[in-house]
HTML snippet that shows the backbone in 3Dmol.js (N, CA, C, O; Angstrom):
<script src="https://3Dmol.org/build/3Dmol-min.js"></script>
<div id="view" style="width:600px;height:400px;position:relative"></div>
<script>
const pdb = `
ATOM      1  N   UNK A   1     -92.644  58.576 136.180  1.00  0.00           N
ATOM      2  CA  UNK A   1     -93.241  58.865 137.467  1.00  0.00           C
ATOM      3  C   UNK A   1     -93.422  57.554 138.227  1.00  0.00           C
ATOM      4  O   UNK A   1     -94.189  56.691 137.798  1.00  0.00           O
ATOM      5  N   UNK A   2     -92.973  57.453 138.948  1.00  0.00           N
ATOM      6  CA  UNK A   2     -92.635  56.178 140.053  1.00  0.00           C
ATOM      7  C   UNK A   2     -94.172  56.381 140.948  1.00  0.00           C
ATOM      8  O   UNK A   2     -94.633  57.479 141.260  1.00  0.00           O
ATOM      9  N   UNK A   3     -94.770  55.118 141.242  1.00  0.00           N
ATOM     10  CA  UNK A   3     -95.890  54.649 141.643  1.00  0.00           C
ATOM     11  C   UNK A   3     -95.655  53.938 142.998  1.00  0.00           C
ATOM     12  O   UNK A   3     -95.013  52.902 143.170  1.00  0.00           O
ATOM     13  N   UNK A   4     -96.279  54.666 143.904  1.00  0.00           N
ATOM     14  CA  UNK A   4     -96.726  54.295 145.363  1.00  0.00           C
ATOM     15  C   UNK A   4     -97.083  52.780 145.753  1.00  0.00           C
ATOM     16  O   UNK A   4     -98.273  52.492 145.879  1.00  0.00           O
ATOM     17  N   UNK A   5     -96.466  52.167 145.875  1.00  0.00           N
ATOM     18  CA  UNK A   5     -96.904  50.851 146.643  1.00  0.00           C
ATOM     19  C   UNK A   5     -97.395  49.849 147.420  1.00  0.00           C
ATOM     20  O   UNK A   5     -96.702  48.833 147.369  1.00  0.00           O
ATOM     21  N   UNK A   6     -98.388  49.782 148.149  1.00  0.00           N
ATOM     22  CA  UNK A   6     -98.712  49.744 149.839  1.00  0.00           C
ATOM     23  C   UNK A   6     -98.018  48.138 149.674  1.00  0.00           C
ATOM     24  O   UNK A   6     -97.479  47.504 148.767  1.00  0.00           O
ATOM     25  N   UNK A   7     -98.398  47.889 151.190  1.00  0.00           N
ATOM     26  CA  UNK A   7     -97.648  46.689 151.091  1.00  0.00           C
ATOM     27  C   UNK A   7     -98.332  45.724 150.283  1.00  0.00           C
ATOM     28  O   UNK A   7     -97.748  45.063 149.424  1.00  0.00           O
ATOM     29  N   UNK A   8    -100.414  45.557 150.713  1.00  0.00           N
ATOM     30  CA  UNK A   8    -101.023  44.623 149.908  1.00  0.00           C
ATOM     31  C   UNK A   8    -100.686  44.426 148.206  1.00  0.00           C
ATOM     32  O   UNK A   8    -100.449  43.351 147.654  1.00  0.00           O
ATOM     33  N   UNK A   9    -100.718  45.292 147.792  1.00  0.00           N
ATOM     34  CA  UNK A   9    -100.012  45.760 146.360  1.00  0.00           C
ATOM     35  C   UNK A   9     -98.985  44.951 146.051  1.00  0.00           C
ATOM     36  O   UNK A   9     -99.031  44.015 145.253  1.00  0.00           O
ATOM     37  N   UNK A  10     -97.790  45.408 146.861  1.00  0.00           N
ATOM     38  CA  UNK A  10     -96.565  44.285 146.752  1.00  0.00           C
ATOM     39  C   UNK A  10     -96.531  43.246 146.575  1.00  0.00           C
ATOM     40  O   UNK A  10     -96.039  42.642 145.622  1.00  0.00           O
ATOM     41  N   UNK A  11     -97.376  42.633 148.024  1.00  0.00           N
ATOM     42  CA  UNK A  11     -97.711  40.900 147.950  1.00  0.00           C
ATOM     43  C   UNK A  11     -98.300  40.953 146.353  1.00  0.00           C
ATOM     44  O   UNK A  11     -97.814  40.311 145.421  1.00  0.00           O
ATOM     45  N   UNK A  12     -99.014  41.519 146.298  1.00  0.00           N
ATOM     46  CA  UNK A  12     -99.676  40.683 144.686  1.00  0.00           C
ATOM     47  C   UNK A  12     -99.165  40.988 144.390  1.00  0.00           C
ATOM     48  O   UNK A  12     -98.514  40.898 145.431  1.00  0.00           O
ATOM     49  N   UNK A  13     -98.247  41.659 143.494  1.00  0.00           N
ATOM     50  CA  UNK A  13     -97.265  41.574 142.604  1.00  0.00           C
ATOM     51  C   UNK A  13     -96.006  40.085 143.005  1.00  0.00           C
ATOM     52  O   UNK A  13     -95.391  39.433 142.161  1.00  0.00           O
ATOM     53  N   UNK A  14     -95.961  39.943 144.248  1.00  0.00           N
ATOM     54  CA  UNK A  14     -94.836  39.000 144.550  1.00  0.00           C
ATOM     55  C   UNK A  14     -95.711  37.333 144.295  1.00  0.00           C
ATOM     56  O   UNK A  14     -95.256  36.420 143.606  1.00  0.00           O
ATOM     57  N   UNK A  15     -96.854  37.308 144.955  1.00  0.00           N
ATOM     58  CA  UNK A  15     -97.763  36.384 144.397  1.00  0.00           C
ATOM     59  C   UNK A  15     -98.324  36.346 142.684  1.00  0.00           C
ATOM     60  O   UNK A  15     -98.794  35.281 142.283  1.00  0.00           O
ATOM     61  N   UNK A  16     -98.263  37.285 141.930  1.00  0.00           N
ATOM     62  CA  UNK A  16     -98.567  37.033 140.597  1.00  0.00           C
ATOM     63  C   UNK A  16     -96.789  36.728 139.400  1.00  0.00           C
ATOM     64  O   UNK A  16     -96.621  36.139 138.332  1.00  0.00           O
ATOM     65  N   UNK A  17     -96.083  37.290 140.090  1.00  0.00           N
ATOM     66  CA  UNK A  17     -94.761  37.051 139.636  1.00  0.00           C
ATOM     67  C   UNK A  17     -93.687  36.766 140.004  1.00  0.00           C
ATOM     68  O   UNK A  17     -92.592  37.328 140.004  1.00  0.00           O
ATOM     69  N   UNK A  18     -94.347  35.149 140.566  1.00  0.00           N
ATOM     70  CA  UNK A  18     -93.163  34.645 141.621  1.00  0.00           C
ATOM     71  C   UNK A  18     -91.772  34.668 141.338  1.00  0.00           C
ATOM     72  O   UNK A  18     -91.472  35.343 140.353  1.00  0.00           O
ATOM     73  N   UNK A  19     -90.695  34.019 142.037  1.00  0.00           N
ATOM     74  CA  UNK A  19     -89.480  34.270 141.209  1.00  0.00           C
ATOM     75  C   UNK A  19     -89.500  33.351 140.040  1.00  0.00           C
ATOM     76  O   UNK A  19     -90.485  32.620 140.142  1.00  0.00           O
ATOM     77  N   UNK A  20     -88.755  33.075 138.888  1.00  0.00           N
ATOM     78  CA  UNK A  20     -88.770  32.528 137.817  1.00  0.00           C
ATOM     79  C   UNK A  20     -90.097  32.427 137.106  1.00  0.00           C
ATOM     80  O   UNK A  20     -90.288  31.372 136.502  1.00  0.00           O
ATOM     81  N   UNK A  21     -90.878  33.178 137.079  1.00  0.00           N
ATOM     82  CA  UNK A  21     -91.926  33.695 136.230  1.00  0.00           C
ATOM     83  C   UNK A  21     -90.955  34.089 134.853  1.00  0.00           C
ATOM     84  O   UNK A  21     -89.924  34.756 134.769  1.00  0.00           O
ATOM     85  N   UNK A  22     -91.820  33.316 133.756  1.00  0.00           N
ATOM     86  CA  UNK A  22     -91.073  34.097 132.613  1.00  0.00           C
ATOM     87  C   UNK A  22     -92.156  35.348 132.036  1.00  0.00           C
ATOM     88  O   UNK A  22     -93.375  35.360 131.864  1.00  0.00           O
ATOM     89  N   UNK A  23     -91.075  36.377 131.833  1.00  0.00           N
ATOM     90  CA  UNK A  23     -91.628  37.732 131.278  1.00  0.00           C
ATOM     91  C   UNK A  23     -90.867  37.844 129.664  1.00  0.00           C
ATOM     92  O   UNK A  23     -89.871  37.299 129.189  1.00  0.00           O
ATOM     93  N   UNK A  24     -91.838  38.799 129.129  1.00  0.00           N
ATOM     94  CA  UNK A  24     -91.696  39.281 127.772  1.00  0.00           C
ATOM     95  C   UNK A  24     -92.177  41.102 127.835  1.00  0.00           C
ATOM     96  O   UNK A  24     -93.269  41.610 128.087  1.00  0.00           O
ATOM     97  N   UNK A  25     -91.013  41.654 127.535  1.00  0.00           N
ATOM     98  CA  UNK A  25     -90.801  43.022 127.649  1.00  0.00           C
ATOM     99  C   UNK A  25     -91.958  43.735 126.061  1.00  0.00           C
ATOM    100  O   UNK A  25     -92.191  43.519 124.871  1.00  0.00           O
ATOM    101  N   UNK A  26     -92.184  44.289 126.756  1.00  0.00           N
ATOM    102  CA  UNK A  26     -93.216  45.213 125.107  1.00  0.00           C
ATOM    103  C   UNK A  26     -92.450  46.863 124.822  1.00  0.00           C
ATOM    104  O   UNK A  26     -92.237  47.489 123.784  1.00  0.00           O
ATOM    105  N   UNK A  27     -92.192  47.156 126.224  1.00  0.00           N
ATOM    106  CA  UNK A  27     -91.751  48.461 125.916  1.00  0.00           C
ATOM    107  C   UNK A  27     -91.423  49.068 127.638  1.00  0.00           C
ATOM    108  O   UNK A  27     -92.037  48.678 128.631  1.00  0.00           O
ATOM    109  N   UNK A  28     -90.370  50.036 127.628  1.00  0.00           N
ATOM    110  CA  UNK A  28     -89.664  50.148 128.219  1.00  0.00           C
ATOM    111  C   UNK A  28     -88.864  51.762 128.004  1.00  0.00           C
ATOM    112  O   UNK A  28     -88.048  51.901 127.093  1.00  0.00           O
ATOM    113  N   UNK A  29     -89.219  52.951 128.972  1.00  0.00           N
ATOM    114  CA  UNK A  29     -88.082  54.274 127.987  1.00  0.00           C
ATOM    115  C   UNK A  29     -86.914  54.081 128.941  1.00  0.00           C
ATOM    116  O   UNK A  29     -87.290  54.280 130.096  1.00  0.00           O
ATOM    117  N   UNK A  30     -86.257  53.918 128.898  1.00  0.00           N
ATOM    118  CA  UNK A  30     -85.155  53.887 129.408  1.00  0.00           C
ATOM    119  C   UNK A  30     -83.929  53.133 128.302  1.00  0.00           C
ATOM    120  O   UNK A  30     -84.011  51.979 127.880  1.00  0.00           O
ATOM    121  N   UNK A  31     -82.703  54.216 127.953  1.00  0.00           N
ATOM    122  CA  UNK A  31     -81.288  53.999 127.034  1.00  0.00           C
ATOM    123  C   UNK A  31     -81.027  52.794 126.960  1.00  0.00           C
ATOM    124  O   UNK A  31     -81.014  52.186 125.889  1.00  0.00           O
ATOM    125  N   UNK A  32     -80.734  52.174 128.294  1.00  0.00           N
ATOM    126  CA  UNK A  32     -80.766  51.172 128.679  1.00  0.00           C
ATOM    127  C   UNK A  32     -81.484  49.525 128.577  1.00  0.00           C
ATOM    128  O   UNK A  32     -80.979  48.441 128.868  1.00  0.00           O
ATOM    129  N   UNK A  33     -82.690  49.820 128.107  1.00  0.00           N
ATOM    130  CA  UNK A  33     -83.271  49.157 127.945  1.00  0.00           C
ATOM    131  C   UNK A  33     -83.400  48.043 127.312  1.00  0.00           C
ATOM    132  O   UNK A  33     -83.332  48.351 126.122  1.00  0.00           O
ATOM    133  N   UNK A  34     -83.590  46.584 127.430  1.00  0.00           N
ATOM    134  CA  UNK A  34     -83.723  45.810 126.401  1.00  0.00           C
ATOM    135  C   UNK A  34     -84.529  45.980 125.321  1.00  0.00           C
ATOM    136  O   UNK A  34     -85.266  46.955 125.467  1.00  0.00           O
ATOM    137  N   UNK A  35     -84.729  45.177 123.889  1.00  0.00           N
ATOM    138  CA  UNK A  35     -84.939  45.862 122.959  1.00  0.00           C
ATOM    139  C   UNK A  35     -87.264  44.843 123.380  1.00  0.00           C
ATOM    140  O   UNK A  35     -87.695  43.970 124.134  1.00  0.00           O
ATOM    141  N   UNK A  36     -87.734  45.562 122.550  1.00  0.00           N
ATOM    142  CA  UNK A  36     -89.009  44.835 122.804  1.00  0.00           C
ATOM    143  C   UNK A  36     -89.277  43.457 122.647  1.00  0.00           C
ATOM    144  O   UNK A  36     -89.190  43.062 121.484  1.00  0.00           O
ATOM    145  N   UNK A  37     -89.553  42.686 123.432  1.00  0.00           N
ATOM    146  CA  UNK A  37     -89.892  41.125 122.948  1.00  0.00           C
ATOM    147  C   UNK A  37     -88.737  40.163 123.417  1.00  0.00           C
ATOM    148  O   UNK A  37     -88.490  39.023 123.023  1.00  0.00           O
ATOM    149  N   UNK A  38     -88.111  40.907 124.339  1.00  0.00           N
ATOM    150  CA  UNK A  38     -86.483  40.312 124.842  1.00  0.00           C
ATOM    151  C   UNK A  38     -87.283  39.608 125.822  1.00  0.00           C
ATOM    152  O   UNK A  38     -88.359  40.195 125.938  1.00  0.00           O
ATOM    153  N   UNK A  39     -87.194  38.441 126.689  1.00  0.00           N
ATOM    154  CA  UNK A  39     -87.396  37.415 127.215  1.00  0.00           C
ATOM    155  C   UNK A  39     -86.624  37.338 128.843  1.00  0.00           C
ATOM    156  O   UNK A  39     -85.445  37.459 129.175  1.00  0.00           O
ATOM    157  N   UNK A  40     -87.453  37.171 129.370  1.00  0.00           N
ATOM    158  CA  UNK A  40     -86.073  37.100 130.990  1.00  0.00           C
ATOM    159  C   UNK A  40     -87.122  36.135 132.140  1.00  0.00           C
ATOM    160  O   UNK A  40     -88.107  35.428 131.926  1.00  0.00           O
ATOM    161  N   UNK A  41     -86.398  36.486 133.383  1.00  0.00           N
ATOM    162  CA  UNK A  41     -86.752  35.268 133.892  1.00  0.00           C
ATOM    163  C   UNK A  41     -87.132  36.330 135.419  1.00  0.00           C
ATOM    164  O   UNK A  41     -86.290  36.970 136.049  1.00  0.00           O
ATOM    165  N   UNK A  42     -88.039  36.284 135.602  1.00  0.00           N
ATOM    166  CA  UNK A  42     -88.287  37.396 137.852  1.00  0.00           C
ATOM    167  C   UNK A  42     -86.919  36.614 138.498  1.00  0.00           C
ATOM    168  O   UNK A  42     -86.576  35.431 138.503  1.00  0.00           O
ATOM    169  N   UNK A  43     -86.328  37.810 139.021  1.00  0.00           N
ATOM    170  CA  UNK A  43     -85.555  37.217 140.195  1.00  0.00           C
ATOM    171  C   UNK A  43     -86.064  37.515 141.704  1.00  0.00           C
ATOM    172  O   UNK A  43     -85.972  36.781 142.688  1.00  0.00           O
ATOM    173  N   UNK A  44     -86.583  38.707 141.604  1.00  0.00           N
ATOM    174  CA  UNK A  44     -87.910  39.098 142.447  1.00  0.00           C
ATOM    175  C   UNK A  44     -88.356  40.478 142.489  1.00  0.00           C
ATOM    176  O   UNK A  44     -87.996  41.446 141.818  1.00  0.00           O
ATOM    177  N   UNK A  45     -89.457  40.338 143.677  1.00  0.00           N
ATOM    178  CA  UNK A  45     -89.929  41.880 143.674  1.00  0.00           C
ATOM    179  C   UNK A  45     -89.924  42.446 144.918  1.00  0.00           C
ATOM    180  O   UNK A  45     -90.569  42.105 145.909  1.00  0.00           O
ATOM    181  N   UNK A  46     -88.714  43.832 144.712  1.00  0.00           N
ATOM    182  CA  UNK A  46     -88.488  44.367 146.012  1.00  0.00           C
ATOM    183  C   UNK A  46     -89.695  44.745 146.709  1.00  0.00           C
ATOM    184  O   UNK A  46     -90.833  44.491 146.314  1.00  0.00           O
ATOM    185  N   UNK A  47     -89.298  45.560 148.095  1.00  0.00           N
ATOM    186  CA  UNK A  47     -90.478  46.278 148.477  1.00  0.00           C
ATOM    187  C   UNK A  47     -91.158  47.461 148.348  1.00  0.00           C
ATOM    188  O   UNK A  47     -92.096  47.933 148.990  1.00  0.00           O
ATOM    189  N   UNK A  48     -90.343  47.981 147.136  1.00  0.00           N
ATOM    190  CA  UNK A  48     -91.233  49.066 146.038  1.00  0.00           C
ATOM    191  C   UNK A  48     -91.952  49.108 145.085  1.00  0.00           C
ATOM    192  O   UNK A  48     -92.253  50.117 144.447  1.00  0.00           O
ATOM    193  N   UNK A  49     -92.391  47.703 144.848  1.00  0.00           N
ATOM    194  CA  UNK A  49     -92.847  46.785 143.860  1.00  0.00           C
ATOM    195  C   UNK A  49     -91.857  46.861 141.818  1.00  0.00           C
ATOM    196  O   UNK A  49     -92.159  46.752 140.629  1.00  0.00           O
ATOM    197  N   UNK A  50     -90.713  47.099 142.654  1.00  0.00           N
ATOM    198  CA  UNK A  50     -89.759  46.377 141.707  1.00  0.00           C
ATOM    199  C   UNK A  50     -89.871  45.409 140.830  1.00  0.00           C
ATOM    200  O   UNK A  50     -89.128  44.517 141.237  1.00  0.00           O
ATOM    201  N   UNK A  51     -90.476  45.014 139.668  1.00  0.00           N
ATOM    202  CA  UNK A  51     -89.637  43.558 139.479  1.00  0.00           C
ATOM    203  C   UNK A  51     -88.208  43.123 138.710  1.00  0.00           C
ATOM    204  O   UNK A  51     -88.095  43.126 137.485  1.00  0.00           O
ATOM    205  N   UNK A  52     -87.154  42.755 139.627  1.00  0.00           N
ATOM    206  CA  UNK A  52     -86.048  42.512 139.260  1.00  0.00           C
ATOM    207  C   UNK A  52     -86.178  41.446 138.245  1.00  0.00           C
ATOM    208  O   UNK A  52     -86.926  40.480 138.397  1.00  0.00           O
ATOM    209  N   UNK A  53     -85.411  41.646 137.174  1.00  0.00           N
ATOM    210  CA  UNK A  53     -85.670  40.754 136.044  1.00  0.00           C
ATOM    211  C   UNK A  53     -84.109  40.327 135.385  1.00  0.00           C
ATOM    212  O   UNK A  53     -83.232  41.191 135.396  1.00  0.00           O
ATOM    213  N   UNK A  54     -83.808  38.919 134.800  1.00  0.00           N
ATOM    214  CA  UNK A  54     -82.744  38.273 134.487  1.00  0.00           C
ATOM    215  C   UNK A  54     -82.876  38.614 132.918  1.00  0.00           C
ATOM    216  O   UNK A  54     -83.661  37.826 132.390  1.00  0.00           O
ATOM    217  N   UNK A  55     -82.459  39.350 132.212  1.00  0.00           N
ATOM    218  CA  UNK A  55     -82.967  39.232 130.670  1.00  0.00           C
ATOM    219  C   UNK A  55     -82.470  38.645 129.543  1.00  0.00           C
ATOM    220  O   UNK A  55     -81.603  39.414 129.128  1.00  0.00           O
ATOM    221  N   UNK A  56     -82.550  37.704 128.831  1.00  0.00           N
ATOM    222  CA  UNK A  56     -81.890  37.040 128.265  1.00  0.00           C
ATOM    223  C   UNK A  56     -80.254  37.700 127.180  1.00  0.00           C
ATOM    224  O   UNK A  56     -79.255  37.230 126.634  1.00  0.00           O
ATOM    225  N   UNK A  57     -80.736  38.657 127.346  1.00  0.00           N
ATOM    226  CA  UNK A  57     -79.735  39.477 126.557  1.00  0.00           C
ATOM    227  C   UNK A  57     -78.493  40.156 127.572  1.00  0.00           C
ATOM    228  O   UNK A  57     -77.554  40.823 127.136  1.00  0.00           O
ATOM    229  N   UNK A  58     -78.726  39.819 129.020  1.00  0.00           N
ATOM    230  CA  UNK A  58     -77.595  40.059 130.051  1.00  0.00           C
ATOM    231  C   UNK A  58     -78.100  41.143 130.576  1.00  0.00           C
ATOM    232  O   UNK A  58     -77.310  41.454 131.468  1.00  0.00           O
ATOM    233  N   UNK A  59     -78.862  41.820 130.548  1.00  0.00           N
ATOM    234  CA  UNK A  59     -79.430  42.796 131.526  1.00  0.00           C
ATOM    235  C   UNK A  59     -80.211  42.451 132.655  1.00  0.00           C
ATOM    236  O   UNK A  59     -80.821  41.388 132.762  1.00  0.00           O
ATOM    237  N   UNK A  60     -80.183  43.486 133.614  1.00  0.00           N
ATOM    238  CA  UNK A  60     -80.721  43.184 134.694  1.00  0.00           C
ATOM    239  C   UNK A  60     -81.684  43.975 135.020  1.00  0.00           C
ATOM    240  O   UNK A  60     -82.422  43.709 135.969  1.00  0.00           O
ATOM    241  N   UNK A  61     -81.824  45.073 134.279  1.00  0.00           N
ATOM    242  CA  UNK A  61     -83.001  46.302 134.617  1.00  0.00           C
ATOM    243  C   UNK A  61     -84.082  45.832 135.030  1.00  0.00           C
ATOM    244  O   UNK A  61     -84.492  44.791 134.516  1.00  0.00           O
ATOM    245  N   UNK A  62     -84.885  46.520 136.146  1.00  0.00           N
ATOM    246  CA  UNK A  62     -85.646  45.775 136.645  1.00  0.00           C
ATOM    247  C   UNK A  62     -87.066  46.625 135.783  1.00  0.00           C
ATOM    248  O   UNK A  62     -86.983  47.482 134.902  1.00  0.00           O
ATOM    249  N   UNK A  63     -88.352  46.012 136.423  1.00  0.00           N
ATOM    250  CA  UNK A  63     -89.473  46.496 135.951  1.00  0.00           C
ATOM    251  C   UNK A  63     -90.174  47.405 136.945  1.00  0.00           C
ATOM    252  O   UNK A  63     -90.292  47.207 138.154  1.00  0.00           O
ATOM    253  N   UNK A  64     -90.741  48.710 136.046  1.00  0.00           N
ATOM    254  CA  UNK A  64     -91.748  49.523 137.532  1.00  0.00           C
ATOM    255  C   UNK A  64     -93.175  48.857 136.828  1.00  0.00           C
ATOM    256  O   UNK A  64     -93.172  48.398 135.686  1.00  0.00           O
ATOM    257  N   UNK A  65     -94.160  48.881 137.543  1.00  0.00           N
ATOM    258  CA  UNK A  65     -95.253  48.496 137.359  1.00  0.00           C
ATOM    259  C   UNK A  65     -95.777  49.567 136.978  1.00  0.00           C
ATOM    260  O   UNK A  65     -95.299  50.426 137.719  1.00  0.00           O
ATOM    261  N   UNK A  66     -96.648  50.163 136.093  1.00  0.00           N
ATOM    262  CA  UNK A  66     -97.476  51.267 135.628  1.00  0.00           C
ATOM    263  C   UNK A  66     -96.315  52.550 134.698  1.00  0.00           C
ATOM    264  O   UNK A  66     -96.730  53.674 134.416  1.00  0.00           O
ATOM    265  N   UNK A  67     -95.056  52.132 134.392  1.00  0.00           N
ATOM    266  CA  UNK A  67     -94.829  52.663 133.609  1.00  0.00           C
ATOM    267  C   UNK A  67     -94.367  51.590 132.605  1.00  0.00           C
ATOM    268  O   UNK A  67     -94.771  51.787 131.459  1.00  0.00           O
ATOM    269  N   UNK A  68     -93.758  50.719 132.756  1.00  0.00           N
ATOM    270  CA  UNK A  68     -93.317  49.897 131.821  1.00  0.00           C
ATOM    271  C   UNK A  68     -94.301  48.706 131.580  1.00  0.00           C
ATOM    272  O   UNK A  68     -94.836  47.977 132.416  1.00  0.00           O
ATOM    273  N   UNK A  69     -94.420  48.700 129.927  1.00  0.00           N
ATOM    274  CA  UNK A  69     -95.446  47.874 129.414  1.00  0.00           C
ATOM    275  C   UNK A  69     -94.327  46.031 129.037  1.00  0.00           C
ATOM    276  O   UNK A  69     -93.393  45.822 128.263  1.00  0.00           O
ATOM    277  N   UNK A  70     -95.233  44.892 130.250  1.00  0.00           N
ATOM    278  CA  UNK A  70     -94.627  43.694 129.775  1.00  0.00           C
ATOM    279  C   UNK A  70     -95.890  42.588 130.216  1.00  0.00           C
ATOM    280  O   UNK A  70     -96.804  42.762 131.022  1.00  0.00           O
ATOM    281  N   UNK A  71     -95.653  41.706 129.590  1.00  0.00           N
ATOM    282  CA  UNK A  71     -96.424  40.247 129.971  1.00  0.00           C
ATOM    283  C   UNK A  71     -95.902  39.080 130.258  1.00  0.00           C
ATOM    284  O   UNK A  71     -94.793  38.715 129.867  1.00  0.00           O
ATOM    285  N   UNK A  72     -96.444  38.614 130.754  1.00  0.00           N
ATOM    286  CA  UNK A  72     -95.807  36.991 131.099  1.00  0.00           C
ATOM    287  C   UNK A  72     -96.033  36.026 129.586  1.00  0.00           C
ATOM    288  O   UNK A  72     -96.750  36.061 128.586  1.00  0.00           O
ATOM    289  N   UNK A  73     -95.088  35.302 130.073  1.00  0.00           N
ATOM    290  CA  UNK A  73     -94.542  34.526 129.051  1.00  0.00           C
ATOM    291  C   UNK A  73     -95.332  33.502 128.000  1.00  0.00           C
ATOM    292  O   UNK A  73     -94.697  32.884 127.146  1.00  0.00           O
TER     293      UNK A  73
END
`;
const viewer = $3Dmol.createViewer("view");
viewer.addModel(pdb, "pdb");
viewer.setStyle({}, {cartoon: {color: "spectrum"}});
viewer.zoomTo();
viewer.render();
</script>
C-alpha cells in the first residue's frame, strides 16, 4: 500500500537522505529485491517520496517509505 506524501514530508525525506547517503536494506517484499543487509548508496528522492537507491549488488529498486524496512549506514 503506497503512502501519501505532502510536499513537507518529501523535503524531509530529501533533507534526511541526501544523495549519497549510505543505506542498509533489512527487508523488502518485492521478487526483485535485494537480499537483506545489501548496502547501496541514495541517488535521490522523487516527488513521491521515492528513495532511488544504487545497490551494491546492481540493482536499482528504489525504496517506499512505510513499507520497506532500511537504515542508514
Amino acid at each position: 500500500m503506497a503512502v501519501f506524501m505532502g510536499r513537507k514530508e518529501v523535503e524531509a525525506l530529501r533533507e534526511k537522505y541526501p544523495v549519497g547517503t549510505e543505506i542498509v536494506l533489512d527487508w523488502m517484499e518485492d521478487s526483485s529485491a535485494p537480499m537483506p543487509g545489501t548496502h547501496g548508496k541514495v541517488r535521490w528522492v522523487d516527488d513521491a517520496g521515492t528513495i532511488h537507491v544504487n545497490w551494491d549488488n546492481g540493482s536499482s529498486l528504489g525504496l517506499i517509505v512505510g513499507e520497506d524496512k532500511f537504515h542508514k549506514a
